[in-house]
Structures are given as C-alpha cells and as structure tokens.
C-alpha positions in Angstrom: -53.0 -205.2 -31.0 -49.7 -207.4 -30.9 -48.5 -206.4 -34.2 -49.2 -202.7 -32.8 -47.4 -202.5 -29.7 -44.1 -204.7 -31.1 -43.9 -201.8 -33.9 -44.5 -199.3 -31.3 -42.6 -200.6 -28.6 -40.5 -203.3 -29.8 -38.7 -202.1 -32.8 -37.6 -199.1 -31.1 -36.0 -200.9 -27.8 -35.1 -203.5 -29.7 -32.9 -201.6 -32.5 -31.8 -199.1 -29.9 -30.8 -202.5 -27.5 -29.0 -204.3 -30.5 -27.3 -201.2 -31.1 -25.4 -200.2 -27.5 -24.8 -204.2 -27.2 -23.1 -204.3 -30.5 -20.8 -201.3 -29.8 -20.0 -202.8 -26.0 -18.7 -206.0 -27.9 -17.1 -204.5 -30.6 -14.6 -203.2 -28.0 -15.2 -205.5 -25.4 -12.0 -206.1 -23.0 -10.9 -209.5 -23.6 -9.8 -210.8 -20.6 -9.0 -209.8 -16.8 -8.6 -206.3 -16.0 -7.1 -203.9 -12.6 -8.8 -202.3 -10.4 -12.1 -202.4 -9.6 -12.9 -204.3 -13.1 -10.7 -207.3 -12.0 -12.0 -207.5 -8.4 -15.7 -208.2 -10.2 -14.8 -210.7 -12.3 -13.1 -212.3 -9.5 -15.9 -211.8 -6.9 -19.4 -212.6 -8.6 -17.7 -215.9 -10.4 -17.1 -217.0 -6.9 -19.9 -215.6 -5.2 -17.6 -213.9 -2.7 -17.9 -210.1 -1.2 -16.9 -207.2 -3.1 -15.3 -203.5 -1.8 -18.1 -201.5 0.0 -21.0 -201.2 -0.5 -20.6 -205.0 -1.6 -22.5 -204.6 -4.5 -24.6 -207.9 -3.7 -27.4 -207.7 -6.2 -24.3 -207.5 -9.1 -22.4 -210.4 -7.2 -25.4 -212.5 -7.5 -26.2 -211.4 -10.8 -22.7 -212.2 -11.9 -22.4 -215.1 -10.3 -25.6 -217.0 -12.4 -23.9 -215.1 -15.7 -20.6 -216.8 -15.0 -22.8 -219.9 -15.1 -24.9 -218.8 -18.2 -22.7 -217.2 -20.0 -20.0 -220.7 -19.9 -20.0 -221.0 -23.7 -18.8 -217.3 -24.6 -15.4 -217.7 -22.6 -13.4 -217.5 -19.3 -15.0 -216.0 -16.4 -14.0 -212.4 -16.8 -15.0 -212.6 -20.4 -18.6 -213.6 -18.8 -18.2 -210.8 -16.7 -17.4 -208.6 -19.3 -20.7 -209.1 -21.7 -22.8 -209.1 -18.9 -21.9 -205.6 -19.5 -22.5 -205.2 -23.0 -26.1 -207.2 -22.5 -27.5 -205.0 -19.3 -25.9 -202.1 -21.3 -27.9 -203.0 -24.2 -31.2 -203.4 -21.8 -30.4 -199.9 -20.7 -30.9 -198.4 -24.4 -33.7 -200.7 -24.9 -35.6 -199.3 -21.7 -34.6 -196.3 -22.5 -35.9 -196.6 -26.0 -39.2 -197.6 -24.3 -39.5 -194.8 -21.5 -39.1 -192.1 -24.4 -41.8 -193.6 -26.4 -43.9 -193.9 -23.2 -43.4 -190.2 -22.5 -44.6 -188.7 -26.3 -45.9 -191.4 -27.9 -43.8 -191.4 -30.4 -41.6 -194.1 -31.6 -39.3 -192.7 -33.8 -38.7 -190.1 -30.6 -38.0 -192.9 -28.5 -35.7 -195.1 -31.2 -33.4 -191.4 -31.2 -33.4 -191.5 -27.8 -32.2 -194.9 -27.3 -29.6 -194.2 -30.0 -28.3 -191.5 -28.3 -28.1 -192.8 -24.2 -26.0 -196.2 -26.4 -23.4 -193.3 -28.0 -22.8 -191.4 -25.3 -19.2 -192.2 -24.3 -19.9 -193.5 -20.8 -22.4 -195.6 -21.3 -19.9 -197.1 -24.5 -17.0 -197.3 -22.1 -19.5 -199.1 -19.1 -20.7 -202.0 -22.0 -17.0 -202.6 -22.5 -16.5 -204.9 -18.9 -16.9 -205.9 -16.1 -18.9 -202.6 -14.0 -21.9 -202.6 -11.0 -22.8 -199.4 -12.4 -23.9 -200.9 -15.7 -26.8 -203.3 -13.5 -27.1 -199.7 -12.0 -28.5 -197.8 -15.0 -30.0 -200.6 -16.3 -32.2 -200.8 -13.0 -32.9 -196.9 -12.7 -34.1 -197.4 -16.6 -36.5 -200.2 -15.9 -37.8 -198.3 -12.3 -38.2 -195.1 -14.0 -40.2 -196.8 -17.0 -42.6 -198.5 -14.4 -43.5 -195.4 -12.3 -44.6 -194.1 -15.6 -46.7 -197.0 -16.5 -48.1 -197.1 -12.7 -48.3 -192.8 -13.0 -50.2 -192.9 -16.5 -53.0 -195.6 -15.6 -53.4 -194.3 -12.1 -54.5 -191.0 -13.7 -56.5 -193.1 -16.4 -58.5 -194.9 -13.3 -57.2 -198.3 -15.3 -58.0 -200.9 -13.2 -55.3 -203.2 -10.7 -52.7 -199.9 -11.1 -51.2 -201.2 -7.5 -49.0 -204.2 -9.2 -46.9 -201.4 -11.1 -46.0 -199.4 -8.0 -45.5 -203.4 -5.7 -43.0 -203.5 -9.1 -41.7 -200.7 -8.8 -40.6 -200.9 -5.1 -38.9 -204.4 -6.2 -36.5 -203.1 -8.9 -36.0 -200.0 -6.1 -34.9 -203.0 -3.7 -33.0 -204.6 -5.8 -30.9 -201.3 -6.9 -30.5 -200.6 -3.5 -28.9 -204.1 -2.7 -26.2 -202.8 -5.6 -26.0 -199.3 -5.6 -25.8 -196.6 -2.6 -26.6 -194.0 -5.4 -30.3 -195.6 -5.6 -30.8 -193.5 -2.7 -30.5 -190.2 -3.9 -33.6 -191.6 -6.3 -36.1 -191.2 -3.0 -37.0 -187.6 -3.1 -38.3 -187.8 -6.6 -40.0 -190.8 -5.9 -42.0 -189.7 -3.0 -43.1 -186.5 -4.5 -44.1 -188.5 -7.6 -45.7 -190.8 -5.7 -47.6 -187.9 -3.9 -48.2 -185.9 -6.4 -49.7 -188.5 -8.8 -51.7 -190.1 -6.1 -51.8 -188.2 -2.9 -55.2 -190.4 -2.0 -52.6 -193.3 -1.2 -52.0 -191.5 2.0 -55.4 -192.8 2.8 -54.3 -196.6 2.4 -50.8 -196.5 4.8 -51.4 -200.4 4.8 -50.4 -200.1 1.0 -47.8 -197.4 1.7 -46.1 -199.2 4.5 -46.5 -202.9 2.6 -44.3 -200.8 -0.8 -41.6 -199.7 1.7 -41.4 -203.0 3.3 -41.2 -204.5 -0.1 -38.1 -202.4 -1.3 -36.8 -202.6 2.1 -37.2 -206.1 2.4 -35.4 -206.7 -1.0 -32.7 -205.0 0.0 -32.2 -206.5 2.8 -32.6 -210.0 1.5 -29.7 -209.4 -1.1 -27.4 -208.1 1.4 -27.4 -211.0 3.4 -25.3 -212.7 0.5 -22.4 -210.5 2.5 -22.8 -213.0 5.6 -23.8 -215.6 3.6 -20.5 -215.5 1.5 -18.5 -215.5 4.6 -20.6 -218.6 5.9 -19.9 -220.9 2.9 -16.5 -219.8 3.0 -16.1 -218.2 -0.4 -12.2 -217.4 -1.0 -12.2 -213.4 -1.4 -14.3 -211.5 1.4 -13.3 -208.1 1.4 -13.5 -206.6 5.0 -15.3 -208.6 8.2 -19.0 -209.0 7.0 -19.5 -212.1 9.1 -19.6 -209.5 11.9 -22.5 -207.0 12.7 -19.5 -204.8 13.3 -17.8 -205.3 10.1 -20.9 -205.8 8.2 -22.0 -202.1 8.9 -18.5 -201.4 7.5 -18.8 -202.9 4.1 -22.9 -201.7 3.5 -22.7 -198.6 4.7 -19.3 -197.5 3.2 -17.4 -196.5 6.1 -13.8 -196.8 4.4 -14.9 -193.6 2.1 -16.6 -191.2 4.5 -13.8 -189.4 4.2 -13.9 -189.3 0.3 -16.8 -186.5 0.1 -16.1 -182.7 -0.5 -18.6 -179.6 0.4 -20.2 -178.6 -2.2 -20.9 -175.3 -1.2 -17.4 -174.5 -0.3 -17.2 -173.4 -4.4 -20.5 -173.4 -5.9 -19.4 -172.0 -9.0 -16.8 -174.6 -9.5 -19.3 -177.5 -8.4 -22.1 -176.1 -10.8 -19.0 -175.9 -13.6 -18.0 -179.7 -12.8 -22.0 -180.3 -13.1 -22.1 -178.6 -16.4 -18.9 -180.3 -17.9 -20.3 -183.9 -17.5 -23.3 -183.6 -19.2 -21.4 -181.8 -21.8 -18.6 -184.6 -22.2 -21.3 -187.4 -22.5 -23.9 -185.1 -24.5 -21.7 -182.7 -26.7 -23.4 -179.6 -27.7 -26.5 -181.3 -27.4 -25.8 -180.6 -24.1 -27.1 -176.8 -24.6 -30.9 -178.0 -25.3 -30.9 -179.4 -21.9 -32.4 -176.9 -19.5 -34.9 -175.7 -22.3 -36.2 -179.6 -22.4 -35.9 -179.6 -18.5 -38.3 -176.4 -18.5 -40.7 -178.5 -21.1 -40.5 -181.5 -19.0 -41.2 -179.2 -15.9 -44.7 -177.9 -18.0 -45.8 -180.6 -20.2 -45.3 -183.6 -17.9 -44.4 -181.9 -14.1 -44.8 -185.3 -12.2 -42.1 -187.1 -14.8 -40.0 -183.9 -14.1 -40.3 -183.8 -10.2 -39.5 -187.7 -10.0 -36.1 -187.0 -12.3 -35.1 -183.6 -11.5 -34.1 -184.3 -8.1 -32.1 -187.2 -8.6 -30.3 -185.3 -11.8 -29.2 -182.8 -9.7 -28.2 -184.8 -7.0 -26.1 -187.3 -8.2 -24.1 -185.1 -10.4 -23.4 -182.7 -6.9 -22.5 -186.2 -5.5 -20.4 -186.9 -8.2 -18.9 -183.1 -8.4 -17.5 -183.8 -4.6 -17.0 -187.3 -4.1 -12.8 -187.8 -4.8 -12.7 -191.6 -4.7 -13.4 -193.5 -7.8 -13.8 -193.5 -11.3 -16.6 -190.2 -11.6 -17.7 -190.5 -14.6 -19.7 -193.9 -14.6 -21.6 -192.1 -12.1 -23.2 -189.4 -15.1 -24.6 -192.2 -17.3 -27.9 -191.7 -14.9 -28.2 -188.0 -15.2 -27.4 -188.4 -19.0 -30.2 -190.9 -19.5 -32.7 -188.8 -17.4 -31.3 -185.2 -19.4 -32.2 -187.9 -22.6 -35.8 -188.5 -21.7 -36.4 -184.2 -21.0 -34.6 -184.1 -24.5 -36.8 -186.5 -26.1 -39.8 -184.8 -24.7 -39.1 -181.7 -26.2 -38.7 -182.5 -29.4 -42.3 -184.5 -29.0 -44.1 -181.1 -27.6 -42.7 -179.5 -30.9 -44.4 -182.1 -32.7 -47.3 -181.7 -31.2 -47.7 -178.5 -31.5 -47.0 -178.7 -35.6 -49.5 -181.3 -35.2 -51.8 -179.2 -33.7 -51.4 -176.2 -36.1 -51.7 -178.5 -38.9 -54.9 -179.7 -37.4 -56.4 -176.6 -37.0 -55.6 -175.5 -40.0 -57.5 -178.7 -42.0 -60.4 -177.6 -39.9 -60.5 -174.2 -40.9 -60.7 -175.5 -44.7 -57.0 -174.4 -44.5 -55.7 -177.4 -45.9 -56.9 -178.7 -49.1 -55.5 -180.9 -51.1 -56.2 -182.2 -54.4 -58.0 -185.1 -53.9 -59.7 -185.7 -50.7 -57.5 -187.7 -48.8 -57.5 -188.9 -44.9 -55.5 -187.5 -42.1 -52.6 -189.2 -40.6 -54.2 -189.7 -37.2 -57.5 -191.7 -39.7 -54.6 -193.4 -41.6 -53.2 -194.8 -38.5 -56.5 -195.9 -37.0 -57.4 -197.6 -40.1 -54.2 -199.4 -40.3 -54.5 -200.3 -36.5 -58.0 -201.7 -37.4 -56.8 -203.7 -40.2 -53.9 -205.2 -38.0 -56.9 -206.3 -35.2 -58.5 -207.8 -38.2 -61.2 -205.9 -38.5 -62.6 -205.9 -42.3 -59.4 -207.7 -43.4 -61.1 -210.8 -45.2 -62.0 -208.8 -48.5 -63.2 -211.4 -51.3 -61.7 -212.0 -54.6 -64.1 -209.6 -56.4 -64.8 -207.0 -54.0 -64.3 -203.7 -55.8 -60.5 -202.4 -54.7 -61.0 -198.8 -52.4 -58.8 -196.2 -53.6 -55.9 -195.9 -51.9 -55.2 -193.5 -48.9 -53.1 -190.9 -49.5 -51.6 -189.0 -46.6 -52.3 -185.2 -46.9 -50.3 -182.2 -46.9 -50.4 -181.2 -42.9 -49.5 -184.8 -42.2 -46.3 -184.8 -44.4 -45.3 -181.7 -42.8 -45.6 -183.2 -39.3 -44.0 -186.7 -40.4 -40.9 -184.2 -42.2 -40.9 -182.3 -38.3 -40.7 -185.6 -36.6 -38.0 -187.3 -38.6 -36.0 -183.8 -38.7 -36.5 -183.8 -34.8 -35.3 -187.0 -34.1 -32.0 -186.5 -36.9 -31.3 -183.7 -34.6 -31.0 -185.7 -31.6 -29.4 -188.2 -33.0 -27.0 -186.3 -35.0 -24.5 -184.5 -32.2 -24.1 -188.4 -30.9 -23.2 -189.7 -34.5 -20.8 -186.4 -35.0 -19.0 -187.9 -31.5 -18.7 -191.5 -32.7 -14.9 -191.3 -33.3 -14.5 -189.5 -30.1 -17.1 -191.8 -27.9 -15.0 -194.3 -29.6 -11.7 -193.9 -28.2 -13.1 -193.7 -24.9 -14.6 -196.9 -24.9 -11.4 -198.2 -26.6 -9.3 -196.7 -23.8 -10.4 -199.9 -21.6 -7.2 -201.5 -23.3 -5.5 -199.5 -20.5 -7.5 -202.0 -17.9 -6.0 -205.4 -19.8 -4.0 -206.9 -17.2 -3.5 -210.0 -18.8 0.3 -209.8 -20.1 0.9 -208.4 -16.8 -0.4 -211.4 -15.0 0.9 -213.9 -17.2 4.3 -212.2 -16.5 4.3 -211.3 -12.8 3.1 -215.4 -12.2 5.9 -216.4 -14.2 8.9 -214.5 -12.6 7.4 -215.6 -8.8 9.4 -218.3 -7.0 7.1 -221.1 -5.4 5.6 -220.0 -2.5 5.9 -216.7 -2.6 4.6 -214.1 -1.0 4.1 -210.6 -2.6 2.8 -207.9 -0.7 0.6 -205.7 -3.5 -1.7 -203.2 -3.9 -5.5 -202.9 -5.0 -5.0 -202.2 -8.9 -2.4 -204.9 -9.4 -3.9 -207.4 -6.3 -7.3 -207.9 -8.1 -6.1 -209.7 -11.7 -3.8 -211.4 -9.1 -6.5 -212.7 -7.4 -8.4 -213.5 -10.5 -5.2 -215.4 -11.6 -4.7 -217.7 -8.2 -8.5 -217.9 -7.5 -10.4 -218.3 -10.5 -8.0 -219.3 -12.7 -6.2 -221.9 -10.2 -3.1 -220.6 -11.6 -0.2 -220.7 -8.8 -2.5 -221.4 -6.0 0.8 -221.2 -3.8 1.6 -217.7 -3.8 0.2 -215.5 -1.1 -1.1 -212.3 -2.0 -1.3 -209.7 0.8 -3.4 -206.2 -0.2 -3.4 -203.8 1.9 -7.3 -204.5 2.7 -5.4 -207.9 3.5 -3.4 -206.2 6.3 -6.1 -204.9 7.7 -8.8 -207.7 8.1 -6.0 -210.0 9.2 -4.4 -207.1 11.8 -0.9 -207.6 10.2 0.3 -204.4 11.1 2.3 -202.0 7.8 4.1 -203.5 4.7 7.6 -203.6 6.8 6.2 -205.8 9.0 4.6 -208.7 6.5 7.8 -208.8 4.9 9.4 -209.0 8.1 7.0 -212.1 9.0 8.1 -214.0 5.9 11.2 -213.0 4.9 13.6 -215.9 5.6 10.4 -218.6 5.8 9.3 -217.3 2.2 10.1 -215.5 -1.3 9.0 -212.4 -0.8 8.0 -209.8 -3.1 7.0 -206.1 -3.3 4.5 -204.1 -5.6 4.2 -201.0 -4.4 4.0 -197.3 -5.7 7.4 -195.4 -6.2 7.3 -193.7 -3.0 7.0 -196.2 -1.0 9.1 -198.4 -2.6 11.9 -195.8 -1.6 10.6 -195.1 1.6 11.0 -199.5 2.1 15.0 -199.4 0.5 16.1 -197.9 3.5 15.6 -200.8 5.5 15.5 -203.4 3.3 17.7 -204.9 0.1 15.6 -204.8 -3.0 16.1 -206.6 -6.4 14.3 -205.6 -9.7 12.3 -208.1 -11.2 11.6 -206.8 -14.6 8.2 -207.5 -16.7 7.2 -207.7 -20.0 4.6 -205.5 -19.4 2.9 -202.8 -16.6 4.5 -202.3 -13.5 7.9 -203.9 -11.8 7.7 -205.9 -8.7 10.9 -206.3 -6.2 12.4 -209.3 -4.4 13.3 -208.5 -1.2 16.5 -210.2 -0.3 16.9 -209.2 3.2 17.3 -206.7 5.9 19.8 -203.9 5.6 22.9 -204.6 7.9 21.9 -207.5 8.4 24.5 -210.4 8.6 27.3 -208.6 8.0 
C-alpha cells in the first residue's frame, strides 16, 4: 500500500517539485532587490508590516525562514529560496491534484512539469514574492476539496476533517492574499453541489466559516502586533483601527481598478494573451479541456471556473502592480482542465480497447493478462500477498502485457509528451524571463548610494530605490545614521511634500534627493542641486541650498 501510493503519488510531486525548485535556484537573485521584492526581504526578517494588504501570513512565514534558512545566506537570500521551495511545493501539489483528478500518474508528473515551465511561475521561484505562498496555498486548498469532494461521494467515513482543512489553508491565504477572495464562489457551489445535505448541519457550516474566518483574523493581528513590539518598518498606521482598515482592506489602490465592461473585447483579448504568454500554443486546448472538465468532472469545474475567470478580469483591469504574477493561478487551474483531457482520451482508448478484448477482438498470441490484471497483481505482490515463493516452487510464466494495453500505455505517454512538449519548446524563452530578475539586483546600487552619503544624511527617496535602502540600514545595520524618508514616510509622519522635508533639514542635515526626472526639475527651481554620480542605477542629488538664498 505504501510502496503503491509513493509511486503513484510521490514520484510524480516529487520529480515535478525537484524540478520548478531547481530552475528557481538556477536563477535565483542573489542578493537585495527594488521594489516590492526588497520591501519583503526587509519586512518578514524583521517581522515588521508590509504595503497593503500586509501580506501577514508571508511576513510570518518569512520571518521563521529567515531563521531556518540561516545557513544558505543573508536574509534576502533566505527570502529569496523561500521562493524557489514554496514554488517547488506548488509543482509538487500540482503534480498531485492532476493525478487525483484522472488517476493517472504520468498525467499528473506532465502536469507538474508544465505549471514549473511556465514563465511566471519560473520568474516567481526566482525571489523574494507573497504571490509564490499564494499559489502554493490555492494548490494545496484546491487538492483538499478534491480529496473531501471524492470521499464524500464515496460515503468514506470522518470526510469532515478535509473540509475543517480546507477552511484552514482558505484562512491562511486570506491572511496573505486579497485575491483568495475571488476563490469563494467556486467554493460554495462546490461545496453545495457535492454535499447540498450540509445545509442540514449549519452548526458544521457556520463552525468552517468561523474557522477560515478566525484564521484570518488571527494572522492579521501580526499588523498590530508588529507595531506593539515596535518592529523598525511599519508601513502605514496599523496600530490604529483607523489605519488598520487602511492597510487590510487596501484603501491606497481603490483607485487602481478599471471597468471591465467599458471594452469587453479588449478585456477578453488581455484575458486571452496571459494564458497564452504563460501556456504558448498550448494555450489553444484550453477551452476544449474547460468543456471536458465542465462534463467529466462538473463539480472540479464549477469550483475552478469561477475563480479562472475572475482573477484574470481582475488582473485585465487592475493598473497597479506587477500583472502578471497574478496568472500563475489561472494557469495552474487551465493545467489541471488540460490534464483532464488528455486522461478522458485515455479512457476512452481504454475503453475501446476493452470492449474490443471482450468481443474476442483482441487476440494475441499467447494468452496473456490485461494491463488493469497486471497492475492488480503487482499491487498484490507489493501488500505481500503470495510474495514468500520457496526455493523450488515451479517459476509461473511471465506476464506479458497484451496488444490493447500497449496501445493505451503508447496513448498515455504520447498524451502526456504533448503537454509537456509546447513548455520544453519555451524553455529558452521562459528562461530569459526568469533571468530578467537581474533587472531587480539592487545591490551595486546600494553599495554605491551608502558610500557617496555624508554622515547623517537625510535622503528623501522613493518606493523602488527606498526598499533595498531600508534592507541596507535595517537589516544589514549598514549606516544606521542616514534617514530615509519615502513618500509613504511623509505621509504616516504628516510631513507635508518633498520641498518641505528638505526644507526641515537642510542646514541641520546632508540632504539628498532620489526622485524621478520630473520632479527632479520641477524641485531645481527652488532649490540648488548637485549630481552625485553612481556606479550603477539611478543618480541621487545633494541639495546645497535654497535658490536666492544668501546672496
């Protein structure tokens, strides 16, 4: 039974897992990064608060790796193979789900193959990202509805501990992800359709909500909890009920979300395009497996379908991040519907095959068993059953598979070539964009931009460049004296615009400017700016006074 369910099971997710882990670190950034990527490995190490929604269940996560992980490097190296490892998880699941859904393991090692290839989910085990804990968690909730779906309609018994599960890893994707919401609709359906007697226990019902809820909850109160132990980068005012609304429920990008019926052609066209990028012209065989899904296994299809199409809409109109680690969900769910396809074609070879043999159809040579016998025999030998043969027992004539089950192994391994085959066409491609996180290595930067400040400086800078300089003075301890004000800074500490910080410290303080071009000539009209070249990325300025001033 062991031995059964580790080659069923096990060598698929683990193959697939060792594979999308292996390709994160093979490209894995090396150090400190901008943007978002350097605010991460800044926040989780020292369990502060991260931009909305806060992202607590991948702060608290990150936070134990950075402990963990102490051997394999600094802290945004930590950061950064937490990645590659819940990346790898991801495939692994993945890998696992498929072979849930048909059965078949070879199936569900192609389809963990091809979720590690495509190019976004390459790029997201490269650093430091919430959105890798993201698919790794709508993976592992997905595989556990199916498991709870399957023995519920079996009448296997204690089938309630799967769904209790289930409503944790919903809880805990919450706690990291706003896009876990968009996940509900096909989840209640599911739910309803699988099991519509649950209705009649709302005890049950209400304790599963309270559970997700209640995880949910419980990691978001490491927002105020941060604040509390006085952890050195809060972004926003959590420690406020006021402020803490602001971070969880994202107020800063309301603003941020387009209509998506203003252009429905152009949303549906921005919907087609991102599966294609991550999929390639595998891409095509997409609504045909959605239609199989839809009639083979309808409950799997109503719990994915909504949440497919909804989060690429959301990603179609929403104008205020980085889009495309928002498709590797929709490309792991268009995986499964692909997967399951190419298992109903299988079956129905199978089933031809079968018919045929029983018809007297398929004769071989010499009698021989089928490949459904073959397997039960060797499952019974694994259990142990009739294993202990004696020295001089008469040796049984071996088992030769017969003609139909040839045919259907040939169908199988062609099936799963031809999933796996558009991905391994891509590799160069899906390669250079998970190489293109070289663009996020800040570290020459940093190293230069610390070197050319005076002592106790002030610079007043902005989100891509603020973050590594955060990572530099906080985590590092590098040039604890220099005061970095981001424009989030301004805000939670009601300074007032960039004119008026330098205003504050110019004359008590070295102060310095990192701003876009724009502004930069916008702020020469007031005040007298040096150049300070770099070695690397972008300039900063030293402002050396007012205009007019003094003279």
């Amino acid at each position: 039974m062991k031995t059964g369910f580790i080659r069923t099971y096990g060598v698929p997710a683990g193959l697939a897992g060792l594979l999308s882990f292996a390709l994160g670190m093979a490209h894995l950034m090396p150090g400190v990064g901008y943007w978002d990527t350097g605010e991460m490995q800044t926040v989780a190490p020292v369990f502060g608060v991260a931009h909305p929604t806060g992202y607590p269940a991948y702060v608290v996560l990150g936070w134990l790796a950075s402990i963990v992980l102490q051997p394999l490097g600094e802290p945004a190296v930590r950061m950064n193979v937490l990645s590659a490892i819940l990346l790898g998880a991801t495939s692994a699941l993945t890998a696992v789900l498929c072979v849930r859904l048909t059965g078949r393991p070879l199936l569900g090692l192609a389809g963990g193959i091809v979720l590690a290839l495509a190019p976004e989910a390459w790029y997201l085990a490269t650093h430091a990202d919430p959105h890798a804990l993201h698919a790794c968690l709508l993976a592992l909730l997905l595989l556990l509805l199916v498991v709870w779906g399957d023995r519920r309609r079996e009448g296997a018994p204690r089938t309630d501990r799967w769904l209790v599960a289930a409503a944790i890893v919903f809880g805990v994707s919450l706690g990291n992800q706003a896009l876990a919401l968009l996940l509900v609709p096909g989840i209640a359906l599911y739910v309803l359709v699988t099991d519509v007697r649950i209705l009649r226990r709302p005890l049950f019902v209400v304790g599963c909500l309270a559970v997700a809820a209640g995880t949910g909850a419980l990691l978001y109160l490491q927002l105020p909890l941060a604040v509390a132990l006085g952890r050195p980068l809060i972004y926003g005012r959590p420690g406020t009920l006021g402020g803490f609304l602001y971070v969880v429920l994202g107020e800063q990008f309301r603003g941020s979300f387009g209509n998506p019926f203003a252009d429905p052609g152009g949303t549906v066209g921005t919907m087609i395009d991102a599966v294609t990028r991550q999929l390639g012209w595998l891409a095509l065989a997409v609504p045909a497996a959605a239609v199989a899904t839809a009639v083979l296994r309808p409950r799997y299809f109503l719990l994915t379908a909504p949440a497919f199409v909804a989060t690429l809409v959301f990603a179609a109109v929403y104008v205020n991040a980085e889009i495309d680690r928002y498709h590797v969900g929709p490309v792991l769910i268009a995986v499964t519907w692909l997967v399951i396809g190419a298992g109903w074609i299988v079956d129905v070879v199978e089933d031809a095959v079968r018919s045929r043999r029983e018809r007297g159809g398929d004769i071989d040579a010499e009698p021989t068993a089928a490949s459904g016998d073959a397997e039960q025999t060797a499952a019974s030998g694994d259990a142990g059953q009739g294993g202990d043969v004696g020295a001089d027992t008469p040796a049984e004539p071996a088992v030769r598979p017969s003609r139909g089950a040839v045919v259907t192994a040939i169908v199988l391994v062609a099936l799963a070539a031809a999933l796996v085959a558009p991905a391994l066409a891509r590799i160069p491609s899906s390669e250079e964009t998970a190489s293109s996180v070289s663009y996020l290595d800040a570290r020459a930067w940093l190293d230069d931009a610390l070197t050319a400040m005076e002592p106790n400086a002030t610079i007043v800078s902005w989100w891509a460049y603020s973050t590594p300089l955060w990572y530099g003075t906080i985590v590092q301890g590098r040039r604890p004296d220099i005061r970095i004000v981001d424009d989030r800074t301004r805000l939670d500490q009601d300074l007032g615009e960039v004119a008026d910080v330098i205003r504050a410290d110019l004359g008590k303080r070295p102060v310095y400017l990192l701003r876009q071009g724009a502004e930069i000539k916008a702020l020469e009209e007031e005040f007298v700016l040096e150049l300070v070249p770099l070695g690397s990325g972008a300039p900063i300025y030293r402002v050396l006074g007012v205009k007019g001033a003094g003279s």
